[in-house]
DSSP file (Angstrom, degrees, kcal/mol; ACC not computed):
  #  RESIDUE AA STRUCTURE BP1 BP2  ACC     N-H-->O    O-->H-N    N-H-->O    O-->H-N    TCO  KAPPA ALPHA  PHI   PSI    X-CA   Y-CA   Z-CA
    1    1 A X              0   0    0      0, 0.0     2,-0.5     0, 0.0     0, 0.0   0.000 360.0 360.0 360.0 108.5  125.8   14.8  -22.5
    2    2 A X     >  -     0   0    0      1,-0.1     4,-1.2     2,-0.1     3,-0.2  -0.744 360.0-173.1 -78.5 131.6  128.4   11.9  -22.2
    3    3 A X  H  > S+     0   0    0     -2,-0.5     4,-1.7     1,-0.2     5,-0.4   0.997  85.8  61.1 -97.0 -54.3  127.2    9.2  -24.9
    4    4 A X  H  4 S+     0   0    0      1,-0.3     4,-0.2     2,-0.2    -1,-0.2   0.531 104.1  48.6   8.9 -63.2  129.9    6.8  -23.6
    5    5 A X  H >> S+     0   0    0     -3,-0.2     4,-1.1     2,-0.1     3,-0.8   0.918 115.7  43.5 -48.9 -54.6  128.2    6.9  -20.1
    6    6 A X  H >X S+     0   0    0     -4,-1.2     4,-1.9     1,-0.2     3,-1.3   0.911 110.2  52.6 -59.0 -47.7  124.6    6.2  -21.6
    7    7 A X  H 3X S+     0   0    0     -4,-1.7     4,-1.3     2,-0.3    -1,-0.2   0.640 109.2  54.7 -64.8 -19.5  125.7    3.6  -23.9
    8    8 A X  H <> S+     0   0    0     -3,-0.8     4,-2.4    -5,-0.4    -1,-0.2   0.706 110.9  41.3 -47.1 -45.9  127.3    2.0  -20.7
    9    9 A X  H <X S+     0   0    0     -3,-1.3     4,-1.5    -4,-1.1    -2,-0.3   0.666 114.9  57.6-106.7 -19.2  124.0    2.0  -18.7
   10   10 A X  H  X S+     0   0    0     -4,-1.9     4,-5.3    -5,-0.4     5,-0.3   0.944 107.6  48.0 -49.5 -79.1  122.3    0.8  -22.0
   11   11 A X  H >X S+     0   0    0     -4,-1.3     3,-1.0     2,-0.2     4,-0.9   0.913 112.1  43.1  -6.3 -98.3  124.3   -1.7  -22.0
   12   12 A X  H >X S+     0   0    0     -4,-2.4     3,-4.9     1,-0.3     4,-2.7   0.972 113.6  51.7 -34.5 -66.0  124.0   -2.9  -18.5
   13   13 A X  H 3X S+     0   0    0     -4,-1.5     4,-1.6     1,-0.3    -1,-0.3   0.696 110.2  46.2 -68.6  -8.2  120.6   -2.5  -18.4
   14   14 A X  H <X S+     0   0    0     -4,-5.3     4,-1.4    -3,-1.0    -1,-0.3   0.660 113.3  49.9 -76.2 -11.2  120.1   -4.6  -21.8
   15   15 A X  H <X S+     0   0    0     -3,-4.9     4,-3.3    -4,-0.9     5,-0.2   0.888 114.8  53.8-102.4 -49.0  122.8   -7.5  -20.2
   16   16 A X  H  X S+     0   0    0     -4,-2.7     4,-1.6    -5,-0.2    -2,-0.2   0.970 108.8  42.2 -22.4 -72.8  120.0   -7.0  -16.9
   17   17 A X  H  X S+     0   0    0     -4,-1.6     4,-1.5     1,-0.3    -1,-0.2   0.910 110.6  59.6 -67.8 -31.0  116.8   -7.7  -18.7
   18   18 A X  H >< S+     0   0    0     -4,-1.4     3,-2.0     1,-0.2    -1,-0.3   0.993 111.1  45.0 -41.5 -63.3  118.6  -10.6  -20.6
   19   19 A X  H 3< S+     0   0    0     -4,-3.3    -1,-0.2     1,-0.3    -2,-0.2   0.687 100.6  59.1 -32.6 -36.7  119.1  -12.1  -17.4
   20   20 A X  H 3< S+     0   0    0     -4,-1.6    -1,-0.3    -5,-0.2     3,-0.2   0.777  79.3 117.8 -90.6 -23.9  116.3  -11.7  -15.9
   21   21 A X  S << S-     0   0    0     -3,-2.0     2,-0.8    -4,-1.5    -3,-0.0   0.348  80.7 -83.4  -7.4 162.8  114.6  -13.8  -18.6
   22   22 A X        -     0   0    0      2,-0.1     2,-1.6     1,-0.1    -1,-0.2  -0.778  34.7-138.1 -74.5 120.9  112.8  -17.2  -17.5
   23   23 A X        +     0   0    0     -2,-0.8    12,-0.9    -3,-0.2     2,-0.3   0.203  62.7 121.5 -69.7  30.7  115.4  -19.7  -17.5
   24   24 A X  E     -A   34   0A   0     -2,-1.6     2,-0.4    10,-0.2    10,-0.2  -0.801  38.8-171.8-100.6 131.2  113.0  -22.5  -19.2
   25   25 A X  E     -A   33   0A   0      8,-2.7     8,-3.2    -2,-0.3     2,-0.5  -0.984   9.2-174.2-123.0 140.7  114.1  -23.8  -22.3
   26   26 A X  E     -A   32   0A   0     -2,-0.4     2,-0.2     6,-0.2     6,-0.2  -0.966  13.1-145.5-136.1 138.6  111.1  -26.1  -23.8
   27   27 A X    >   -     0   0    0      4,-0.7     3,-2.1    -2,-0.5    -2,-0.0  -0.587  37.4 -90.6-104.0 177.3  111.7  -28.3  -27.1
   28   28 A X  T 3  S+     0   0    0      1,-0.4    -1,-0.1    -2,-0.2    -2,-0.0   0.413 121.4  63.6 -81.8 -20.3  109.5  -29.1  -29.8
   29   29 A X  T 3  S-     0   0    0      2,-0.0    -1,-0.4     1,-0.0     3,-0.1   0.472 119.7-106.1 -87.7   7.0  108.3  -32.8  -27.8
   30   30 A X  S <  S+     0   0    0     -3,-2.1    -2,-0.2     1,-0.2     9,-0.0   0.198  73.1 155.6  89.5 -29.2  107.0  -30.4  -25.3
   31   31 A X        -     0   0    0     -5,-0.1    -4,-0.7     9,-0.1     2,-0.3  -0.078  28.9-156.0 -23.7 146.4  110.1  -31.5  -22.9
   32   32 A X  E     -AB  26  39A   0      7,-2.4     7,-2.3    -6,-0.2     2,-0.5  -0.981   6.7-163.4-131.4 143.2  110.7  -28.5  -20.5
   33   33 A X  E     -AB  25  38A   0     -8,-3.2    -8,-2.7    -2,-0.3     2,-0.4  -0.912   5.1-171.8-150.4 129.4  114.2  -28.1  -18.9
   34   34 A X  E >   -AB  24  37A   0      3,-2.3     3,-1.8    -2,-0.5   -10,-0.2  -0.923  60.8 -54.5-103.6 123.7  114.9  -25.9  -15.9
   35   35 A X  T 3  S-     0   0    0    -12,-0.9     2,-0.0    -2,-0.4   -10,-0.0   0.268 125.8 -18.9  45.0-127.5  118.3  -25.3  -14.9
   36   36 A X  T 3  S+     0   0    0      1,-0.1    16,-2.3    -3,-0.1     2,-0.3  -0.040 117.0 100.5-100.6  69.1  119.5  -28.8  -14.5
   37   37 A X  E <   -B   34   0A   0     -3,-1.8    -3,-2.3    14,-0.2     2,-0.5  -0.824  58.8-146.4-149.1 102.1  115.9  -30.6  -14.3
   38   38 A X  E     -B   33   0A   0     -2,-0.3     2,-0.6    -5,-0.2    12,-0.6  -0.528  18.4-178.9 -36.6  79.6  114.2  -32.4  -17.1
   39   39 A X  E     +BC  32  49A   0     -7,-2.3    -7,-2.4    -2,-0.5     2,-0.3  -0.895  20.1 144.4-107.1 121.7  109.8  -32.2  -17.3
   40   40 A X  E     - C   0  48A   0      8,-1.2     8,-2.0    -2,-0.6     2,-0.5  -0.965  51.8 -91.0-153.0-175.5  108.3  -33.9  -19.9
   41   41 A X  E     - C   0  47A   0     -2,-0.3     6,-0.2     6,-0.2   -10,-0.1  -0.617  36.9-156.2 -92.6 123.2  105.0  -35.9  -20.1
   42   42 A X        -     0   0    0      4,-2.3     3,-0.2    -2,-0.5    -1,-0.1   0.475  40.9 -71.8 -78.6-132.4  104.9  -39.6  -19.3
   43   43 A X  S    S+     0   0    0      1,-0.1    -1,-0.1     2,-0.1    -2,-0.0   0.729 129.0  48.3 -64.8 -54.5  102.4  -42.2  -20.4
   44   44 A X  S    S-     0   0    0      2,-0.1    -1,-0.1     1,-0.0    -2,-0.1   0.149 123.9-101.8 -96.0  15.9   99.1  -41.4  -18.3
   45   45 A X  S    S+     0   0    0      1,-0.2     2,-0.3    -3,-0.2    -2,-0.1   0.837  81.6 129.6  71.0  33.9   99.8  -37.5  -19.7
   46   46 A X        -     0   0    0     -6,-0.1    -4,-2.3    17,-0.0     2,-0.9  -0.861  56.6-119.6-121.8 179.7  101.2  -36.2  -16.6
   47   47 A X  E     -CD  41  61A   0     14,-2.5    14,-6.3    -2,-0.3     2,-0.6  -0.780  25.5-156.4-111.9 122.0  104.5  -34.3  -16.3
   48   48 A X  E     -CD  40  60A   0     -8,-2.0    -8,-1.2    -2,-0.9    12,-0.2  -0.842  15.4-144.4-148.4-174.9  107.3  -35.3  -14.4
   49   49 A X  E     +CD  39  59A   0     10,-2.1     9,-2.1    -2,-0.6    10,-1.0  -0.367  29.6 157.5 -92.3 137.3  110.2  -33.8  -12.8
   50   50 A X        -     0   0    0    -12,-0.6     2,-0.5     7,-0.2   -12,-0.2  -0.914  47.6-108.1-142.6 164.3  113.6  -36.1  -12.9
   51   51 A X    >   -     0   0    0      5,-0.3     3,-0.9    -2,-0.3   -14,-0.2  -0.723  50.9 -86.5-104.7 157.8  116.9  -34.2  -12.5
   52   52 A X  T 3  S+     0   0    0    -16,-2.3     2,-0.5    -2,-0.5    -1,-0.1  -0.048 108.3  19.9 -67.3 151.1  118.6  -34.2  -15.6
   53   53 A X  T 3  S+     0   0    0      1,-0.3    -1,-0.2     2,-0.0   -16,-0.1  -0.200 106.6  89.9 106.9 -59.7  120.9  -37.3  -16.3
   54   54 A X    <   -     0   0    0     -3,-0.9    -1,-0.3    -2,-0.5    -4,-0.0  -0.314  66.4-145.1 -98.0 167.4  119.3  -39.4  -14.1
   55   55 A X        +     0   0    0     -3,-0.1    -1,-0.1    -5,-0.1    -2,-0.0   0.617  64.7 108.4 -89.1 -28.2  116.3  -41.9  -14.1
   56   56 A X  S    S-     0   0    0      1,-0.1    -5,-0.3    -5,-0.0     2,-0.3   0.092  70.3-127.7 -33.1 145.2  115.0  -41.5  -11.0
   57   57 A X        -     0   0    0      1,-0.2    -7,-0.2    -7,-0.1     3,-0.1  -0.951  13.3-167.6-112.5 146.0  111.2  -39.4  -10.9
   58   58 A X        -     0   0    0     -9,-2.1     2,-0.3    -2,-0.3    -1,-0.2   0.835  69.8 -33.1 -72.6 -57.8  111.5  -36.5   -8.3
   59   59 A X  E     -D   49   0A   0    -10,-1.0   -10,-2.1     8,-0.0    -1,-0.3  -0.915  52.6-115.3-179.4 148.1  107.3  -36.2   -8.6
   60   60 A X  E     -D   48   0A   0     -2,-0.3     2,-0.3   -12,-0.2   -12,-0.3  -0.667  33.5-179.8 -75.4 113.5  104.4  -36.6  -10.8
   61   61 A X  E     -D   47   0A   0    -14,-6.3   -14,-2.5    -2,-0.3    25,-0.1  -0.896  28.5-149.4-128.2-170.8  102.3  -33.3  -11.6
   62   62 A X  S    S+     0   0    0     -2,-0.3     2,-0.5   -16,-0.2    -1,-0.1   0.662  82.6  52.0-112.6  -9.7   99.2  -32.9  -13.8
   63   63 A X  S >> S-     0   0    0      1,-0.2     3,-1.8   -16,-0.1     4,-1.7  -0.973  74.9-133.3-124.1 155.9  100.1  -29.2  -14.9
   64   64 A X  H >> S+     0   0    0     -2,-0.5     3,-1.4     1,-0.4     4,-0.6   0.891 101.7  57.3 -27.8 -87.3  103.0  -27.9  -16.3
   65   65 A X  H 3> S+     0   0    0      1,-0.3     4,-1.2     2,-0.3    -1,-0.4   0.444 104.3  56.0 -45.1 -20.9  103.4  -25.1  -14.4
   66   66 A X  H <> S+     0   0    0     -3,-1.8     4,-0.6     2,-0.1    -1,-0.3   0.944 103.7  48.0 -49.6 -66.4  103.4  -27.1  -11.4
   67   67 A X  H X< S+     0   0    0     -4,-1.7     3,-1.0    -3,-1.4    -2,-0.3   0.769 105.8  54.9 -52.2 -49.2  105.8  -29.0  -12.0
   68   68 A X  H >X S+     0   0    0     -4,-0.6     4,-2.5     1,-0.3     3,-1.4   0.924 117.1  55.5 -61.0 -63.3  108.7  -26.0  -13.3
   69   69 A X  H 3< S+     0   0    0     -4,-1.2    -1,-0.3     1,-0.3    -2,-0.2   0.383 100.5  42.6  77.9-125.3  107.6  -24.9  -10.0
   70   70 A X  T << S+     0   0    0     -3,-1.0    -1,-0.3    -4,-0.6    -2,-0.2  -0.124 110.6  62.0-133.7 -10.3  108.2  -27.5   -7.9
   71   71 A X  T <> S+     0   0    0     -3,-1.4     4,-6.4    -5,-0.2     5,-0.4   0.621 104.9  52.0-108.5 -64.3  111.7  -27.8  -10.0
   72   72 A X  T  < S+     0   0    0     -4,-2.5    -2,-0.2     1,-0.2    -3,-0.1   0.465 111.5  41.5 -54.5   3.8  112.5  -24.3   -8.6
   73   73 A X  T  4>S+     0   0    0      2,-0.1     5,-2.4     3,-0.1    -1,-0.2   0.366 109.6  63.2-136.7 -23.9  111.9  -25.0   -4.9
   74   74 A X  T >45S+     0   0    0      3,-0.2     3,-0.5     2,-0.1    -2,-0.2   0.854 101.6  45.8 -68.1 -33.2  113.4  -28.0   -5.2
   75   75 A X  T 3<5S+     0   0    0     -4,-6.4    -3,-0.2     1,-0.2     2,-0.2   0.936 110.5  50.1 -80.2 -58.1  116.5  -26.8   -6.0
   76   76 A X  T 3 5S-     0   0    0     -5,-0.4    -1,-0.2     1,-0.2    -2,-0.1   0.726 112.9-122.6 -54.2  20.0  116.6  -24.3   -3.6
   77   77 A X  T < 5 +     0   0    0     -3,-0.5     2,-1.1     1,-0.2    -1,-0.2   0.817  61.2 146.9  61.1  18.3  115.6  -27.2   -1.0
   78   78 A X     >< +     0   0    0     -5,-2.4     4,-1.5     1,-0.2    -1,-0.2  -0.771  15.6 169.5 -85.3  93.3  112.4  -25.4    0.1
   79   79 A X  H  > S+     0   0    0     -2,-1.1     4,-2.7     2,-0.3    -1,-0.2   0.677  73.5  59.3 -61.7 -48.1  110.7  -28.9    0.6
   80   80 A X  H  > S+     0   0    0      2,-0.2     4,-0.8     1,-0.2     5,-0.1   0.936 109.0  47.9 -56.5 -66.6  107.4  -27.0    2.5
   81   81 A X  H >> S+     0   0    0      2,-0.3     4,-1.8     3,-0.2     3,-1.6   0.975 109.9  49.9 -47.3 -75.5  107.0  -24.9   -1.0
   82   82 A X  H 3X S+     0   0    0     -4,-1.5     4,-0.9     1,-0.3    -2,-0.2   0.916 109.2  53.4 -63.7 -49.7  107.2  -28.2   -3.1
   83   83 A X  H 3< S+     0   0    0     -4,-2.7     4,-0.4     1,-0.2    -1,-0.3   0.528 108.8  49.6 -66.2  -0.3  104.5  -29.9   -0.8
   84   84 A X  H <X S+     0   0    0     -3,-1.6     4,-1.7    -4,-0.8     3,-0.4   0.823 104.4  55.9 -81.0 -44.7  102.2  -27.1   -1.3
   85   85 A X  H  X S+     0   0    0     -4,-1.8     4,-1.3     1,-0.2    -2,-0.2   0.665 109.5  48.8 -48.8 -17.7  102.5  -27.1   -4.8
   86   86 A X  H  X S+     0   0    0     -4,-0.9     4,-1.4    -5,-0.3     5,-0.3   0.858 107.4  53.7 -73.8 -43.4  101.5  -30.7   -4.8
   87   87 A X  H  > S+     0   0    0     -3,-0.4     4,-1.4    -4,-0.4     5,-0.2   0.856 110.2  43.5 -83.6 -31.6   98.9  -30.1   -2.9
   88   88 A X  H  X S+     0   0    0     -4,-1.7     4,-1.0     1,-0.2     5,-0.2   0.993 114.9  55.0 -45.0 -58.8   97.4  -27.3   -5.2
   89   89 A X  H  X S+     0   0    0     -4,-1.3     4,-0.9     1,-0.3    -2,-0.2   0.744 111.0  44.2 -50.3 -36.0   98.3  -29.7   -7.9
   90   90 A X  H  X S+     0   0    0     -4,-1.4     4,-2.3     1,-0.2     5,-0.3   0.853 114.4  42.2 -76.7 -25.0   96.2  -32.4   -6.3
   91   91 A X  H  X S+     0   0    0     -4,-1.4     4,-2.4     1,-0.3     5,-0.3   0.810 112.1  62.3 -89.6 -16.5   93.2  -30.8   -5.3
   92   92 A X  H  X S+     0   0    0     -4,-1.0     4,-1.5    -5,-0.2    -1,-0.3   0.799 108.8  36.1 -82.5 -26.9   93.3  -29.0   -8.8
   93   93 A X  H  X S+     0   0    0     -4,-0.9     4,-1.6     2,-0.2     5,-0.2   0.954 117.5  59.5 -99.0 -46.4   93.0  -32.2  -11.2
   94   94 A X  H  X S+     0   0    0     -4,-2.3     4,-1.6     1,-0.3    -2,-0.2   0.896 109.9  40.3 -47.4 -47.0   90.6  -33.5   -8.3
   95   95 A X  H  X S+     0   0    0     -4,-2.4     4,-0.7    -5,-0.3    -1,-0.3   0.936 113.2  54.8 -53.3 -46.1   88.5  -30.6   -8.9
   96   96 A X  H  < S+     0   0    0     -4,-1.5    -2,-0.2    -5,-0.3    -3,-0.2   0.713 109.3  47.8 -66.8 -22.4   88.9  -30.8  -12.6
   97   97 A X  H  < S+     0   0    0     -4,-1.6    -1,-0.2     2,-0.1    -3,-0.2   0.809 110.7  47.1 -64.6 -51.3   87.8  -34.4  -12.8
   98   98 A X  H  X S+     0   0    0     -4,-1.6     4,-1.1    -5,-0.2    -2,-0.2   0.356 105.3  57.3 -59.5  -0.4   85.0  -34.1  -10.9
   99   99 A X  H  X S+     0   0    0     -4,-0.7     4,-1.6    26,-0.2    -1,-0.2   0.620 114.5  45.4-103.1 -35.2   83.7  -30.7  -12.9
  100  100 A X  H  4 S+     0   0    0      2,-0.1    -2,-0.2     3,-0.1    -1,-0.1   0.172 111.6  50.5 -87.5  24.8   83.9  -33.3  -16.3
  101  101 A X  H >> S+     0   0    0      3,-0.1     4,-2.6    17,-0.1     3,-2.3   0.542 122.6  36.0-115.6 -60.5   82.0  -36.4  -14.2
  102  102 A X  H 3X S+     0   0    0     -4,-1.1     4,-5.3     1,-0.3    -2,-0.1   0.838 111.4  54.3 -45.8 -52.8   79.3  -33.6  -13.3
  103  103 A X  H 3X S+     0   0    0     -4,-1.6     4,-1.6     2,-0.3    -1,-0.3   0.785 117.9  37.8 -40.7 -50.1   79.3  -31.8  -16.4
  104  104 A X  H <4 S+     0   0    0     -3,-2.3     5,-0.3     1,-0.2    -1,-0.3   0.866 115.5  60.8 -92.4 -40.3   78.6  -35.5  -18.4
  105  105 A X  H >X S+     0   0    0     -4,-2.6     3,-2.4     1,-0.2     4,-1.6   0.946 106.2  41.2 -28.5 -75.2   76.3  -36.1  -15.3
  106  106 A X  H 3< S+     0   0    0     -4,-5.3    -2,-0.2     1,-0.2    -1,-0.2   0.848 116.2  47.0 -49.0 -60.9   74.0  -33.0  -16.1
  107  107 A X  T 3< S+     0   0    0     -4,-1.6    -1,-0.2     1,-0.2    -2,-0.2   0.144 117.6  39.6 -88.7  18.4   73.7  -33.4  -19.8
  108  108 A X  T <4 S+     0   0    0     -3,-2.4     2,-1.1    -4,-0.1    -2,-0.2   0.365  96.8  90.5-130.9  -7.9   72.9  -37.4  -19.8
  109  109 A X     <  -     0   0    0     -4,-1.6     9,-0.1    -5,-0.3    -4,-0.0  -0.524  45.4-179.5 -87.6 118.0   70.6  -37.4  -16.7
  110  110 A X        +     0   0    0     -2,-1.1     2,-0.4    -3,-0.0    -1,-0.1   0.407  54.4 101.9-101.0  15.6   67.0  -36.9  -17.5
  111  111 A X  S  > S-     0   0    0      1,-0.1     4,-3.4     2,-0.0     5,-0.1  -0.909  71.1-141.4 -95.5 125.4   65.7  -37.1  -13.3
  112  112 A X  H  > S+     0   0    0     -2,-0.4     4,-1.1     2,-0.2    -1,-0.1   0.605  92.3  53.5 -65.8 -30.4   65.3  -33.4  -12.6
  113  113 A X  H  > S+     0   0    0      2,-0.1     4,-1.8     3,-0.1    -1,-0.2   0.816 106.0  48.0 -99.3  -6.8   66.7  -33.8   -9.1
  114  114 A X  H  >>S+     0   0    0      2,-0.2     4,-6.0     3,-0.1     5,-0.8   0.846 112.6  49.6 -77.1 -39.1   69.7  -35.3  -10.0
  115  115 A X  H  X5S+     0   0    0     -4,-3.4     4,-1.8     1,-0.2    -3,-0.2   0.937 114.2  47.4 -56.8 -22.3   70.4  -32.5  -13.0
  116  116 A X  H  X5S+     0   0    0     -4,-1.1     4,-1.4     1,-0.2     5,-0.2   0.994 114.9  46.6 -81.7 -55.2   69.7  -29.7  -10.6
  117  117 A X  H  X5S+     0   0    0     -4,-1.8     4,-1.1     1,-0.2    -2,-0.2   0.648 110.0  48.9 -50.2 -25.4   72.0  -31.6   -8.3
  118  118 A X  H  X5S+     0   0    0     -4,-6.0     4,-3.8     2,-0.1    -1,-0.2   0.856 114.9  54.6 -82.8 -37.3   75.0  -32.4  -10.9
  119  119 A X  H ><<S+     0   0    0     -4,-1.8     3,-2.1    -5,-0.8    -2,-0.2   0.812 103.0  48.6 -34.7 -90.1   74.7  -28.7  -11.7
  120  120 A X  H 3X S+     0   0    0     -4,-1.4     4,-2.5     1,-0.2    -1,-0.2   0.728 119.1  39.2  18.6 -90.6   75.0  -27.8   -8.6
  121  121 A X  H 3X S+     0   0    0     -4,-1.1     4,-1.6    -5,-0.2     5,-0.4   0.873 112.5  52.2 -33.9 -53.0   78.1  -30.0   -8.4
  122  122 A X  H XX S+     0   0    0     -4,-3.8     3,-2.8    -3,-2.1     4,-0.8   0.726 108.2  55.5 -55.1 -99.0   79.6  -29.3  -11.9
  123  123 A X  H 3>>S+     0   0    0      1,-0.3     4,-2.7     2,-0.2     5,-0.8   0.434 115.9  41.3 -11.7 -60.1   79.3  -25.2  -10.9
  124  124 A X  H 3X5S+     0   0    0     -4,-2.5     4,-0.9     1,-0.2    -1,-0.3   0.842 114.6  42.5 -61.4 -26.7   81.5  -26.0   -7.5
  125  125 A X  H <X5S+     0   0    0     -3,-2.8     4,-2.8    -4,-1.6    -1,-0.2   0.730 113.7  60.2 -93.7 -32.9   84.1  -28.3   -8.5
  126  126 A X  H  X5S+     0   0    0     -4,-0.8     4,-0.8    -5,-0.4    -2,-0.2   0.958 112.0  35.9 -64.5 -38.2   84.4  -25.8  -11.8
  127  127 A X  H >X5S+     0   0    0     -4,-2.7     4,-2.7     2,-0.2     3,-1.0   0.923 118.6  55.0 -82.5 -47.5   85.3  -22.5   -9.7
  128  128 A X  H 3X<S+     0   0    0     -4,-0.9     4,-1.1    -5,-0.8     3,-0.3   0.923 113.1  43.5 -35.1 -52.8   87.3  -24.7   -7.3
  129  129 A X  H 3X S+     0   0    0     -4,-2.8     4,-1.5     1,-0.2    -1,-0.3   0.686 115.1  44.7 -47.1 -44.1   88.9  -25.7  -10.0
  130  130 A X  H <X S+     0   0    0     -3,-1.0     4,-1.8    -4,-0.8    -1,-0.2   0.596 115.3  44.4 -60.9 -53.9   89.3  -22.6  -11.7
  131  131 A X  H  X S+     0   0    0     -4,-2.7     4,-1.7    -3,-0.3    -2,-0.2   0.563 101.3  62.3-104.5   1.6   90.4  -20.6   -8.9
  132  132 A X  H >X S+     0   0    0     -4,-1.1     3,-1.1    -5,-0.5     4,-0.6   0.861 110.7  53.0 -79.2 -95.0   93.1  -23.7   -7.5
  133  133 A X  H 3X S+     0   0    0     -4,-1.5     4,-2.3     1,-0.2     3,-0.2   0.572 109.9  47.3  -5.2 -75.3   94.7  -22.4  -11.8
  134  134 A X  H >X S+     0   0    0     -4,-1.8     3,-0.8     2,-0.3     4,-0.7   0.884 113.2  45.3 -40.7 -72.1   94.6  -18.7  -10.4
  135  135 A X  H XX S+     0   0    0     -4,-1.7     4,-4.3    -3,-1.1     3,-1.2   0.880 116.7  49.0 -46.6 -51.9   96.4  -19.8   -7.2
  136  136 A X  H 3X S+     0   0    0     -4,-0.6     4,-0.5     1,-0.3    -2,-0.3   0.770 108.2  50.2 -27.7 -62.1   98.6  -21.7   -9.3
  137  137 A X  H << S+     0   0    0     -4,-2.3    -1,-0.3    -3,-0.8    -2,-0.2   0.452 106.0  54.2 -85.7   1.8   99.4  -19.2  -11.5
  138  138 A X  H XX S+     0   0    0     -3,-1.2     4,-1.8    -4,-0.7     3,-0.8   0.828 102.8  53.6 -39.3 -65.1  100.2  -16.6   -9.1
  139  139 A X  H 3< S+     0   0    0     -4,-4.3    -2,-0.2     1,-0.2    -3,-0.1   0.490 106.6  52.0 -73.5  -2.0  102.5  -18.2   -7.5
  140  140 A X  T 3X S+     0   0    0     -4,-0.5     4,-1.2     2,-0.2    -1,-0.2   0.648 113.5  50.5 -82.7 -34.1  104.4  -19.1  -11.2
  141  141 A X  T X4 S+     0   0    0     -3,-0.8     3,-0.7     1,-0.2    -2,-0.2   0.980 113.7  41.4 -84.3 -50.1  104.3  -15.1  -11.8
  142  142 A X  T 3< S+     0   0    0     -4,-1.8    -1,-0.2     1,-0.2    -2,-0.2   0.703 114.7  51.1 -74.4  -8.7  105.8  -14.2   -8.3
  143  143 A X  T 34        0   0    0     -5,-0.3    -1,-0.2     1,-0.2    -2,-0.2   0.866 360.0 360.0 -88.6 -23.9  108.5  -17.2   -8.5
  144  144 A X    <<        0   0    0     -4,-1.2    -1,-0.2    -3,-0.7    -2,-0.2  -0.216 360.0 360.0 -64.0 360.0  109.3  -15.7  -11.9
């Protein structure tokens, strides 16, 4: 047994796994920085992407993980990939607002066909919602 060799491919493979790490550093305001690209939360509590240095907003998104992202497909210039993330992103907070309108809907409305009907609602716009996250968060684990 050469230990020389092993401690070699120990080695490597520890200098590997380093690498391979997610290359997100996020500070203590919640700030995320991706390579050279800045996300951090503005005013109205949505995050967005600027390249670092500059003032300029690349785009607004309402989850994190969208946005990091959307940082990663920009730099590689996949532009097709960044509008789909957008689009997740939109149709996800649109679901996710409308699941809280129902939701407040259901529990202040005392006409029995409207509560059956915000149910209804809440229940659709919540799994939309729900499973637009899941898409979402696939596609963060395979980019990753």
């Amino acid at each position: 047994m050469n230990f020389k060799k092993q401690a070699e491919k120990l080695e490597n493979f520890l200098n590997d796994e380093v690498h391979k790490t997610l290359p997100i550093a996020e500070f203590s305001d919640g700030t995320v920085v991706y390579k050279d690209y800045k996300i951090k939360k503005n005013k109205k509590q949505y995050w967005t992407l600027r390249k670092a240095g500059l003032a300029d907003t690349i785009d607004v998104y309402y989850l994190k993980a969208s946005a990091i992202l959307a940082a990663k497909f920009y730099e590689k210039t996949s532009i097709s990939k960044m509008q789909e993330i957008k689009r997740l992103d939109s149709l996800y907070q649109q679901n996710y607002v409308d699941s809280i309108i129902f939701k407040h809907r259901f529990n202040t409305t005392a006409d029995i066909d409207r509560r059956d009907l915000s149910l209804w609602r809440w229940e659709l716009s919540a799994t939309r919602a729900a499973s637009l996250k899941d898409t979402i968060a696939t596609m963060f684990r395979h980019a990753f």
